[in-house]
Backbone as XML, in Angstrom:
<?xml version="1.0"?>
<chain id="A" units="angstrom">
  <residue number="1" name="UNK">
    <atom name="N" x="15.583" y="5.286" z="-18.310"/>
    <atom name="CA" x="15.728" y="4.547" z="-17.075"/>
    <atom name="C" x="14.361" y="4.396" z="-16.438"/>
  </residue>
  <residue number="2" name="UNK">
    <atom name="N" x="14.022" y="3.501" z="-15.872"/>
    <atom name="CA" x="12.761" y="2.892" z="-15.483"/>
    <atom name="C" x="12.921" y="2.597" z="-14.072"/>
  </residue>
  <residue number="3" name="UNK">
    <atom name="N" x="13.684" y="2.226" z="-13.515"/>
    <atom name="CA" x="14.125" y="1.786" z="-12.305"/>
    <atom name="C" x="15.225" y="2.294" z="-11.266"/>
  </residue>
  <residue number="4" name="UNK">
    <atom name="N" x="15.316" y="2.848" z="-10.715"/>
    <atom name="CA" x="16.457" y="3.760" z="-9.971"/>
    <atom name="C" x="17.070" y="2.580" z="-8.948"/>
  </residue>
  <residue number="5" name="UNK">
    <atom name="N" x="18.572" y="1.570" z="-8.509"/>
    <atom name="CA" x="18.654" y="1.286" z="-7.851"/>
    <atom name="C" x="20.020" y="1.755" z="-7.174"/>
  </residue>
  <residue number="6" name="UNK">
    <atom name="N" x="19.422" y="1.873" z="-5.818"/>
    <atom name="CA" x="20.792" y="2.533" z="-4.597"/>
    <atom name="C" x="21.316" y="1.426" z="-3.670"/>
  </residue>
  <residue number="7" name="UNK">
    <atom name="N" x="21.857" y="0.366" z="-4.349"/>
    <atom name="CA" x="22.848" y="-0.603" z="-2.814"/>
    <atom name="C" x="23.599" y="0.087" z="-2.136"/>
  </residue>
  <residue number="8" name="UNK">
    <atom name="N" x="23.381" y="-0.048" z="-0.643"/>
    <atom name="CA" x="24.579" y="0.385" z="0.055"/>
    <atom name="C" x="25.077" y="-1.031" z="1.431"/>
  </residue>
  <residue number="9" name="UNK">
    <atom name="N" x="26.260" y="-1.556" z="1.577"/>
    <atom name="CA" x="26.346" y="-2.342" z="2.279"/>
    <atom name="C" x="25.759" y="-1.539" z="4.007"/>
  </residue>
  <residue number="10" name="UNK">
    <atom name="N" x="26.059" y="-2.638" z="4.413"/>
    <atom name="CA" x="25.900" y="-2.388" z="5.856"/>
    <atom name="C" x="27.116" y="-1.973" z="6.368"/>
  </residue>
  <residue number="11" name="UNK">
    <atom name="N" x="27.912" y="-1.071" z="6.366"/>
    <atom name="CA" x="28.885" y="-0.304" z="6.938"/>
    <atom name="C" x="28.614" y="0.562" z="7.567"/>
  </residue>
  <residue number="12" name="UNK">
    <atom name="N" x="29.141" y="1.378" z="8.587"/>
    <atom name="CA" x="29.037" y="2.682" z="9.567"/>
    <atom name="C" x="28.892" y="3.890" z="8.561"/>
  </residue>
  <residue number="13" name="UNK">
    <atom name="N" x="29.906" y="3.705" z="7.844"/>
    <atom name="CA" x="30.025" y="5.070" z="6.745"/>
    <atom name="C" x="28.821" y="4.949" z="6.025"/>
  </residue>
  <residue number="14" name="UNK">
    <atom name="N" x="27.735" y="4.249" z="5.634"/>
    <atom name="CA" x="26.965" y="3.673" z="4.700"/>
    <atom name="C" x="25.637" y="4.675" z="5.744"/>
  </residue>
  <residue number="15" name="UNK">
    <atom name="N" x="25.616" y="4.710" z="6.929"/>
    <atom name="CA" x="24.343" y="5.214" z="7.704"/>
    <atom name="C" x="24.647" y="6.434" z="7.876"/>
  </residue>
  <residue number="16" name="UNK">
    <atom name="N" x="25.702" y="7.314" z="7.214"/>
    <atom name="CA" x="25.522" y="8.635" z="7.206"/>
    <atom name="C" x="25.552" y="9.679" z="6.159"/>
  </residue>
  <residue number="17" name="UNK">
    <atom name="N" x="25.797" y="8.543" z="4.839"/>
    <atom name="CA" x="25.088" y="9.048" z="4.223"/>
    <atom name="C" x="23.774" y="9.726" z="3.222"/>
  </residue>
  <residue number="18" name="UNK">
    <atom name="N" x="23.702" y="10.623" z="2.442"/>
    <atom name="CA" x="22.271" y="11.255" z="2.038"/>
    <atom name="C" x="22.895" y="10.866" z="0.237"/>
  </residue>
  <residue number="19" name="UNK">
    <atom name="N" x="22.496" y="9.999" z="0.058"/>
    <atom name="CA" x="22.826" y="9.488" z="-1.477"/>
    <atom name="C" x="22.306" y="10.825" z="-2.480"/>
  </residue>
  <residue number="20" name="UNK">
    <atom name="N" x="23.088" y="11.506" z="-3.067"/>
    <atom name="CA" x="22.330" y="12.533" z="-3.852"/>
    <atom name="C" x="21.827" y="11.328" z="-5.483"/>
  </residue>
  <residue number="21" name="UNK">
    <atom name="N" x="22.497" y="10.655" z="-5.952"/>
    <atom name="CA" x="21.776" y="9.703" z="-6.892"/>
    <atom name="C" x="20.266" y="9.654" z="-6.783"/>
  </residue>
  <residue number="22" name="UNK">
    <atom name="N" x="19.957" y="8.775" z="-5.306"/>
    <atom name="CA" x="18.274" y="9.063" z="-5.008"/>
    <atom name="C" x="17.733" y="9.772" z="-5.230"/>
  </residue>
  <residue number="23" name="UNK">
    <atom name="N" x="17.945" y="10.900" z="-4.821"/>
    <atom name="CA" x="17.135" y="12.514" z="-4.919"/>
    <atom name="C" x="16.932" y="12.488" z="-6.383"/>
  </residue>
  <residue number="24" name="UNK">
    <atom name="N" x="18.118" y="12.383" z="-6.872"/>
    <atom name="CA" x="17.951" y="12.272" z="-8.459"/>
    <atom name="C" x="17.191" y="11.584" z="-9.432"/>
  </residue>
  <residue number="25" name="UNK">
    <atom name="N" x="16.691" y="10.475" z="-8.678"/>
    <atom name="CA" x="15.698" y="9.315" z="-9.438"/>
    <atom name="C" x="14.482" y="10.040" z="-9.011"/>
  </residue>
  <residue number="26" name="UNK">
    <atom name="N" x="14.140" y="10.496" z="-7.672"/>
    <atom name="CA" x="13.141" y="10.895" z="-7.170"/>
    <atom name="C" x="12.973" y="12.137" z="-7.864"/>
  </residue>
  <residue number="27" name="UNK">
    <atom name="N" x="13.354" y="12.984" z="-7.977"/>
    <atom name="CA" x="13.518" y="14.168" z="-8.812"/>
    <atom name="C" x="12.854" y="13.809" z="-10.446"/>
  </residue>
  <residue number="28" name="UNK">
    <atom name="N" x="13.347" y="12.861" z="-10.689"/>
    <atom name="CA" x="12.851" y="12.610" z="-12.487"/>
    <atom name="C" x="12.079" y="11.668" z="-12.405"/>
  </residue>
  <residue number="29" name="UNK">
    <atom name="N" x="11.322" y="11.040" z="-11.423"/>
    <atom name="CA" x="9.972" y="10.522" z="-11.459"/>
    <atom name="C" x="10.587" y="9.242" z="-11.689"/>
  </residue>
  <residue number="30" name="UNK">
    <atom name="N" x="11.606" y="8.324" z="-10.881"/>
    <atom name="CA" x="12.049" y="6.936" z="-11.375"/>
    <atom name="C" x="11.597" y="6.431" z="-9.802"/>
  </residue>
  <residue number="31" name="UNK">
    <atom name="N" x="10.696" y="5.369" z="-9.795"/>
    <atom name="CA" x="11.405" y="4.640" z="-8.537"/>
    <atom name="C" x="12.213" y="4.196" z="-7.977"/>
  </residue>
  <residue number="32" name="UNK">
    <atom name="N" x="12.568" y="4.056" z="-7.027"/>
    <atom name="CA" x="13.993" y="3.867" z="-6.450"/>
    <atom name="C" x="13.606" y="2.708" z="-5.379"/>
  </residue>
  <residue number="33" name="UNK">
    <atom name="N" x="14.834" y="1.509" z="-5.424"/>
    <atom name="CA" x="15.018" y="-0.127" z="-4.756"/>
    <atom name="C" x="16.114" y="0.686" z="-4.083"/>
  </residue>
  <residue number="34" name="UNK">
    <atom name="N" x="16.234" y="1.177" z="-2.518"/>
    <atom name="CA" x="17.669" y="0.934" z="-2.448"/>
    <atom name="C" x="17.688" y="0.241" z="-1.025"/>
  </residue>
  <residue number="35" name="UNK">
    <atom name="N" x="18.946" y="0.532" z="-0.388"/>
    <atom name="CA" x="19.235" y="-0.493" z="1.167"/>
    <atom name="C" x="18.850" y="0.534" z="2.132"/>
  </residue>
  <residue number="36" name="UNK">
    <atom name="N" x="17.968" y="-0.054" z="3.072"/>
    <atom name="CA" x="17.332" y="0.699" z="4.112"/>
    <atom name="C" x="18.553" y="1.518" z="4.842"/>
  </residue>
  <residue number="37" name="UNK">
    <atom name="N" x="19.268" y="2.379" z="4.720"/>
    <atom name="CA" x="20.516" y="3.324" z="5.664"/>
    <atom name="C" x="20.607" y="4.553" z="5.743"/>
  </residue>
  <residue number="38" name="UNK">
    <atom name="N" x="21.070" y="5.076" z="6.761"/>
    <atom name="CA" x="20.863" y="6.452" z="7.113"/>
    <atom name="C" x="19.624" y="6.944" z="7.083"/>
  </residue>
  <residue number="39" name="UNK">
    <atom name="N" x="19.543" y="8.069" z="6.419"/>
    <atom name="CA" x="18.518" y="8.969" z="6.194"/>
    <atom name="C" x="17.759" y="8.678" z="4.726"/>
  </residue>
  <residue number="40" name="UNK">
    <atom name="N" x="17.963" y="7.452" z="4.144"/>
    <atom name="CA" x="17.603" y="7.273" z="2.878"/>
    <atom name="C" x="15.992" y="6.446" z="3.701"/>
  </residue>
  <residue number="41" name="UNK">
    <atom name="N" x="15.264" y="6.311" z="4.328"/>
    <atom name="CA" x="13.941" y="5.597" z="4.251"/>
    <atom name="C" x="13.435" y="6.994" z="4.926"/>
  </residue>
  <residue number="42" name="UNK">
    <atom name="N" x="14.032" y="8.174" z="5.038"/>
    <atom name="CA" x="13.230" y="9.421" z="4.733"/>
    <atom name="C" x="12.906" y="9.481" z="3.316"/>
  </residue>
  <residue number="43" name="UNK">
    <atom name="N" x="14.135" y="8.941" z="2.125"/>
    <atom name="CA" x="13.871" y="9.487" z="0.886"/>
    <atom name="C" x="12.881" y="8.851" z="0.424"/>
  </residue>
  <residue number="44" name="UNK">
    <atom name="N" x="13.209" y="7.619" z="0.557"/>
    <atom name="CA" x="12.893" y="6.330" z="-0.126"/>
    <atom name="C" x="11.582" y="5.606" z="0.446"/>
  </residue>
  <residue number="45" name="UNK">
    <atom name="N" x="10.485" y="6.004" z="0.588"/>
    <atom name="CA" x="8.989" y="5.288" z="1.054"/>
    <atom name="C" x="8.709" y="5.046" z="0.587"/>
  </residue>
  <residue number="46" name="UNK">
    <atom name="N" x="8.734" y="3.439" z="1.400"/>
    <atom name="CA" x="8.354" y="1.584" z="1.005"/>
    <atom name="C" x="7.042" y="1.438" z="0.736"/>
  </residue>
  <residue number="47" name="UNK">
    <atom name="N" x="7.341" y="1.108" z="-0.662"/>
    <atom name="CA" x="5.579" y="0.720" z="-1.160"/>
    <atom name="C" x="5.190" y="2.262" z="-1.660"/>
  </residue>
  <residue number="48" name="UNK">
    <atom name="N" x="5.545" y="3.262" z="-1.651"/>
    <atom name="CA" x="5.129" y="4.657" z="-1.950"/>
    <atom name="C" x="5.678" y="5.844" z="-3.330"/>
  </residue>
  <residue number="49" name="UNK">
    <atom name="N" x="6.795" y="5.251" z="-3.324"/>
    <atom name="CA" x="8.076" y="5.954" z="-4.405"/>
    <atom name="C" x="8.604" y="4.658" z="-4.695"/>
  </residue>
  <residue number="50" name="UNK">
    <atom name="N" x="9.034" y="3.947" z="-4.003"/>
    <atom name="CA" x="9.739" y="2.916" z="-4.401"/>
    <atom name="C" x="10.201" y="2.048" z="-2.786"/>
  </residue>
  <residue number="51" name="UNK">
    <atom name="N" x="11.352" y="0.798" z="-3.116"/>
    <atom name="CA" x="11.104" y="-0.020" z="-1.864"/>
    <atom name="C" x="12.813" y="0.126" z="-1.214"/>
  </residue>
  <residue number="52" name="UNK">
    <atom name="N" x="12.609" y="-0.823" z="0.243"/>
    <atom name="CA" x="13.346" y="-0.802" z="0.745"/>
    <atom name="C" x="13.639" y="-2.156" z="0.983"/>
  </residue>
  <residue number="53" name="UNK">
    <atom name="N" x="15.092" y="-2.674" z="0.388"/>
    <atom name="CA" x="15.534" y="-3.894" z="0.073"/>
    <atom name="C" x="16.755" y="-4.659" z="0.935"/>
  </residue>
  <residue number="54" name="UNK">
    <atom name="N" x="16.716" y="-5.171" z="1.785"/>
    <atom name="CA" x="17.844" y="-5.384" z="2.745"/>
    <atom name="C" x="18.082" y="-6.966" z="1.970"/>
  </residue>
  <residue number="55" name="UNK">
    <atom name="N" x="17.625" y="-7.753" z="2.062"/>
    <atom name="CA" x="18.288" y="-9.225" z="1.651"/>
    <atom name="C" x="18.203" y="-9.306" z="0.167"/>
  </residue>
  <residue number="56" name="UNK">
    <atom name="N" x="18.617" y="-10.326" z="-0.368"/>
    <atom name="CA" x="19.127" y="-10.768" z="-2.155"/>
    <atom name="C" x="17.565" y="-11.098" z="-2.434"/>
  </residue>
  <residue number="57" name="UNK">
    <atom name="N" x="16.769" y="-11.534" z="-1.592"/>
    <atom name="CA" x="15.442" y="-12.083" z="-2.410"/>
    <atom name="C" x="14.687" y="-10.895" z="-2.406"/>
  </residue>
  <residue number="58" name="UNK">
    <atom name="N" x="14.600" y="-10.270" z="-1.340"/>
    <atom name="CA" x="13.968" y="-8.900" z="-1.042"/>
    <atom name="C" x="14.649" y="-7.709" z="-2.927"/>
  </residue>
  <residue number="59" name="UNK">
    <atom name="N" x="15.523" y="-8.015" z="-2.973"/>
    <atom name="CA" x="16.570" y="-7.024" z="-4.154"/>
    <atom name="C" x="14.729" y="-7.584" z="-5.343"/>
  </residue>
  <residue number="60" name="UNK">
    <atom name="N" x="15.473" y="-9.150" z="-5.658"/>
    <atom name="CA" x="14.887" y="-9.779" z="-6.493"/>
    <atom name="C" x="13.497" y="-9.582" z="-7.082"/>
  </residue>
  <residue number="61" name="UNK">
    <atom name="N" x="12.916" y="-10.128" z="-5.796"/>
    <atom name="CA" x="11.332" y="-9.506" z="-5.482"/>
    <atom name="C" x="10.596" y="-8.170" z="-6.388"/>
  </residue>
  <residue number="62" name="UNK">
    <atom name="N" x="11.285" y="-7.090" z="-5.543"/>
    <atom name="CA" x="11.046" y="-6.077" z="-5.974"/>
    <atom name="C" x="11.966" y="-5.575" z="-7.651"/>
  </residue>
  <residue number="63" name="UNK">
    <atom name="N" x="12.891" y="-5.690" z="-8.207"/>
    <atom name="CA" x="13.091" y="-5.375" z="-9.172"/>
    <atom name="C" x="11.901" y="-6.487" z="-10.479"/>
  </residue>
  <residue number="64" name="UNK">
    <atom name="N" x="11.641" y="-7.334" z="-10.038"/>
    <atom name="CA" x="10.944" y="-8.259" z="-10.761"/>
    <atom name="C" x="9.441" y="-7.521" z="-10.733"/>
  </residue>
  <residue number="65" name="UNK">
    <atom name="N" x="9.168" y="-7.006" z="-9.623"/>
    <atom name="CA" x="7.470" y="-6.691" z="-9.090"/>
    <atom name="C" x="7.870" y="-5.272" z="-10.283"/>
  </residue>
  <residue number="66" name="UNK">
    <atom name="N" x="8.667" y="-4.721" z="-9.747"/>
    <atom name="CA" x="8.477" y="-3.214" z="-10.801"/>
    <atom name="C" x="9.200" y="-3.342" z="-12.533"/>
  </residue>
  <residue number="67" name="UNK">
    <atom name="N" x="9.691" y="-4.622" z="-12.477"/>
    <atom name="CA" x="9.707" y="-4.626" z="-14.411"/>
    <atom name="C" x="8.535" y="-5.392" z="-14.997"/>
  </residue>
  <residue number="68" name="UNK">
    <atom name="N" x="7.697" y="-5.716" z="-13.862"/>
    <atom name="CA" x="6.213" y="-6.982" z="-14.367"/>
    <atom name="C" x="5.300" y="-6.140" z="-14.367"/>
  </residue>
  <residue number="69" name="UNK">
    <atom name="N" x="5.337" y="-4.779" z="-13.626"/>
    <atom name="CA" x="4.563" y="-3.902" z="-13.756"/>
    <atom name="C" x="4.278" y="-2.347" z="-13.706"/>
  </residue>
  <residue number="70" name="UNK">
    <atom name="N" x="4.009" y="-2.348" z="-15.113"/>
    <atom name="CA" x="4.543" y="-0.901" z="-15.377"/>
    <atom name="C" x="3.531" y="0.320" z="-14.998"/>
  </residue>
  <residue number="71" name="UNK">
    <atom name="N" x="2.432" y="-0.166" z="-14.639"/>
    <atom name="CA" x="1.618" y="1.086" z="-13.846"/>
    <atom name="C" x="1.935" y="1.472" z="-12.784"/>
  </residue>
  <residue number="72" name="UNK">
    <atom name="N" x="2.551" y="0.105" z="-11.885"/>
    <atom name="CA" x="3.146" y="0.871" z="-10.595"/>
    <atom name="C" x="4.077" y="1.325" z="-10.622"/>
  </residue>
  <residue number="73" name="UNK">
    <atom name="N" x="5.127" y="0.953" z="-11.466"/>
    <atom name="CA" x="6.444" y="1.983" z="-11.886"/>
    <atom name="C" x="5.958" y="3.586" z="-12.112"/>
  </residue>
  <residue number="74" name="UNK">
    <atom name="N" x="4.717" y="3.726" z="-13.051"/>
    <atom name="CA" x="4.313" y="5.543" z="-13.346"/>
    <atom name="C" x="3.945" y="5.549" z="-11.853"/>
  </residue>
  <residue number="75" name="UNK">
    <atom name="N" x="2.675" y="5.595" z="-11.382"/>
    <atom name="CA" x="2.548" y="5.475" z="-9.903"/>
    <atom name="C" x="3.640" y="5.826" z="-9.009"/>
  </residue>
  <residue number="76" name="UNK">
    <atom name="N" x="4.402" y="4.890" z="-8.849"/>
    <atom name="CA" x="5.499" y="5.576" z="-7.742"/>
    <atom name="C" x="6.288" y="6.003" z="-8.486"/>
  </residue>
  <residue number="77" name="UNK">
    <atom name="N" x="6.206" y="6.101" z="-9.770"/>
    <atom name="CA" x="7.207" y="7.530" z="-9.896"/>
    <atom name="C" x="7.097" y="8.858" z="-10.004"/>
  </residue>
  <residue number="78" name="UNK">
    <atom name="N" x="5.635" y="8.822" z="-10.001"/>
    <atom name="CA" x="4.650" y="10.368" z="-10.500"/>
    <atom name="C" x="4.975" y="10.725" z="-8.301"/>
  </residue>
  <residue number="79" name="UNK">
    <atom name="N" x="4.767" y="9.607" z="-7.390"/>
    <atom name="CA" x="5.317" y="9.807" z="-5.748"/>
    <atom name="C" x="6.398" y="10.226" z="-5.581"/>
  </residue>
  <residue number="80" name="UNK">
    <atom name="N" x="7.442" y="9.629" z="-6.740"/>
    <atom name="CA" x="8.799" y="10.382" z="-6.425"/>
    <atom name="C" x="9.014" y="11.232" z="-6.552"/>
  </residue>
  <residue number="81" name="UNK">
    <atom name="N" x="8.341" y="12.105" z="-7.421"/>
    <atom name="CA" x="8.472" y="13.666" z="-7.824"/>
    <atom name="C" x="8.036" y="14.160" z="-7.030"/>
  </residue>
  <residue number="82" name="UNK">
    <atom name="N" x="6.763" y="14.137" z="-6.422"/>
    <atom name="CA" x="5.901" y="14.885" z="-5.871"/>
    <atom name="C" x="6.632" y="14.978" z="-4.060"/>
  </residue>
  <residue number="83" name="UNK">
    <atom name="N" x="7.217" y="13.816" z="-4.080"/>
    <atom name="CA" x="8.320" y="13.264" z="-2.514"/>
    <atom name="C" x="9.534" y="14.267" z="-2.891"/>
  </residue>
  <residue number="84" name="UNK">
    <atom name="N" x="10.224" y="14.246" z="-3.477"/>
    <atom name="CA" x="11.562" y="14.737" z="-4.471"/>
    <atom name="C" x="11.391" y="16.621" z="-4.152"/>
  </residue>
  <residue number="85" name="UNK">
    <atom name="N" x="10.037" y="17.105" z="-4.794"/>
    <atom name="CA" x="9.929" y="18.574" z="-4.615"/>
    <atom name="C" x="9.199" y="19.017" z="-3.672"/>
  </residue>
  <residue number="86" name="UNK">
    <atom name="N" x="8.606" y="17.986" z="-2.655"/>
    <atom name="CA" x="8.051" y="18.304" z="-1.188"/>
    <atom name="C" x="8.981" y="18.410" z="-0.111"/>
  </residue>
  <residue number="87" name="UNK">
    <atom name="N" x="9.740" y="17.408" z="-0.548"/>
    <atom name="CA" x="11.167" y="17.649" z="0.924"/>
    <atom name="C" x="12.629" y="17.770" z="0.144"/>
  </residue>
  <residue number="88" name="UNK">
    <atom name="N" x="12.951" y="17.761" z="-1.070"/>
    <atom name="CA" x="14.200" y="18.335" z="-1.294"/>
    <atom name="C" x="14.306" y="19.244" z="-2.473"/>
  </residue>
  <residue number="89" name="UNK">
    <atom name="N" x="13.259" y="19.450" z="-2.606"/>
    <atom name="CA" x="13.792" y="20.668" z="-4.117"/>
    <atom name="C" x="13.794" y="22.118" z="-3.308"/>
  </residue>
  <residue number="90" name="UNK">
    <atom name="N" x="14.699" y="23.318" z="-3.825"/>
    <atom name="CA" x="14.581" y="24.306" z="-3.513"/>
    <atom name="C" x="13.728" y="25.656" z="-2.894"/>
  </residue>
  <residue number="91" name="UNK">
    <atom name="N" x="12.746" y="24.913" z="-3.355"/>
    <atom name="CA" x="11.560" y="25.508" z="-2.940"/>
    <atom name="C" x="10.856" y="25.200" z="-1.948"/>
  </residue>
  <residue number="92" name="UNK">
    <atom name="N" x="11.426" y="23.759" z="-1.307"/>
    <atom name="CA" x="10.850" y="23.615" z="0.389"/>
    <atom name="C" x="11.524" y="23.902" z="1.115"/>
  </residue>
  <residue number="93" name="UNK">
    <atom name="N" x="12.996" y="24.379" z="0.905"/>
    <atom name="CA" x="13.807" y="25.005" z="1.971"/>
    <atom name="C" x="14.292" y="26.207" z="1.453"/>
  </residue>
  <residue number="94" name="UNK">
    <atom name="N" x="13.227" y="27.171" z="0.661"/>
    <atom name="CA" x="13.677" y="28.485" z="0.458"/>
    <atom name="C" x="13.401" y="29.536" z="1.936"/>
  </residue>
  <residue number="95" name="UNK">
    <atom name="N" x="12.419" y="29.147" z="2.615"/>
    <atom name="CA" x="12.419" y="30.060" z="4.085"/>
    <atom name="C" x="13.279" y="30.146" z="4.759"/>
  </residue>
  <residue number="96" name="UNK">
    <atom name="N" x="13.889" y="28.370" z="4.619"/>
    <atom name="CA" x="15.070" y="28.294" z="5.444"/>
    <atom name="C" x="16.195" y="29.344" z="4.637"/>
  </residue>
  <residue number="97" name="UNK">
    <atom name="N" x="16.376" y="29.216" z="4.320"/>
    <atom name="CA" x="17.661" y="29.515" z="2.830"/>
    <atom name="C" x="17.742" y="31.374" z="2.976"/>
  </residue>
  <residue number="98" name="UNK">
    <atom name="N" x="16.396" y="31.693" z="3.328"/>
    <atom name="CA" x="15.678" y="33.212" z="3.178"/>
    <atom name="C" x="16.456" y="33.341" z="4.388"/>
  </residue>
  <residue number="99" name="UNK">
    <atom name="N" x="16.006" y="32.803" z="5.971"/>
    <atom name="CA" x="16.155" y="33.331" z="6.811"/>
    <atom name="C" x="17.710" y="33.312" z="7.373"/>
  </residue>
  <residue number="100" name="UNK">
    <atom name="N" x="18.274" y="32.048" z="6.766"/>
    <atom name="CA" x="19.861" y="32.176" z="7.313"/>
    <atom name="C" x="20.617" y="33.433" z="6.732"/>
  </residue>
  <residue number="101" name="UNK">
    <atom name="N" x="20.250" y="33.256" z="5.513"/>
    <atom name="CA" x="20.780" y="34.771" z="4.818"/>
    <atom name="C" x="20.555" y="36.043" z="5.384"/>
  </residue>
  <residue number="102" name="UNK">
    <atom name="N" x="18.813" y="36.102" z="5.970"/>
    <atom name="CA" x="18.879" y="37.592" z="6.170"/>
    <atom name="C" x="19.148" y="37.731" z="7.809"/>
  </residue>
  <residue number="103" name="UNK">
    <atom name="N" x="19.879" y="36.112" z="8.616"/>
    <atom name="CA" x="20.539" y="36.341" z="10.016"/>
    <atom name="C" x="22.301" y="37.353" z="9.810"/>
  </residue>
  <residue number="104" name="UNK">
    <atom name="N" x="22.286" y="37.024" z="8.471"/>
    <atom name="CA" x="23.476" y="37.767" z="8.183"/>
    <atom name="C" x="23.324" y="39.048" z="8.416"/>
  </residue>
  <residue number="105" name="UNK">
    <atom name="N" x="22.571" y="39.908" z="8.023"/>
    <atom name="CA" x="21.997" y="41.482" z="7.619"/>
    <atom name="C" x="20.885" y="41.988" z="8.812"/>
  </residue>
  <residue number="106" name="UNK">
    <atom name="N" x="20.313" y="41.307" z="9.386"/>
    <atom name="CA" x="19.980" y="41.832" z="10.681"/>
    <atom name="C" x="20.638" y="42.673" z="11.673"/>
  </residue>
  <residue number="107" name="UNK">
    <atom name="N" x="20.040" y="44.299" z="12.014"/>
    <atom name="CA" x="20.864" y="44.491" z="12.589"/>
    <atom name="C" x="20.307" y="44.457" z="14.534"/>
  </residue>
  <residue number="108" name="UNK">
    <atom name="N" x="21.010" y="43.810" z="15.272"/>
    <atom name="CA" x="20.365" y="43.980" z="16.563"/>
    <atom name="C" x="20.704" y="45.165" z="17.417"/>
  </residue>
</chain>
């Protein structure tokens, strides 16, 4: 896979969610086209990992720009990883992860 794409319409339900698919492209170094919603243009930085596509020409555009060119495909996908294990891999929220656990075992 070369190309990661996430449509989501414009629905209410559509802006709350956290697409785990994305994470997943971002995670294995794919760029990712998806629809600017919710919390996904935290995941998804335009022009950086990959783009953010609201209209049919905008879709077009960009799936055409990243199959015409395959350096910027490695490029933002070598961003997606590096995006992928900076804000969602395990290891950027192990403090967090550390400290809720040891709110358990604290004794006051």
């Amino acid at each position: 896979m070369d190309i990661g794409l996430a449509p989501y319409p414009d629905y209410p339900l559509s802006h709350t969610k956290c697409p785990g698919k994305i994470i997943m492209y971002l995670s294995l170094g794919i760029p990712v086209i998806a629809s600017p919603r919710g919390m996904i243009p935290e995941m998804v930085i335009h022009e950086y990992n990959g783009f953010l596509a609201e209209t049919t020409e905008e879709w077009e555009k960009y799936i055409i720009t990243l199959i015409n060119n395959p350096e910027l495909r490695r490029q933002m996908g070598e961003n997606a990883r590096k995006h992928a294990i900076e804000k969602f891999s395990v290891h950027a929220h192990e403090k967090k992860f550390v400290n809720y656990i040891n709110s358990f075992f604290t004794v006051s």
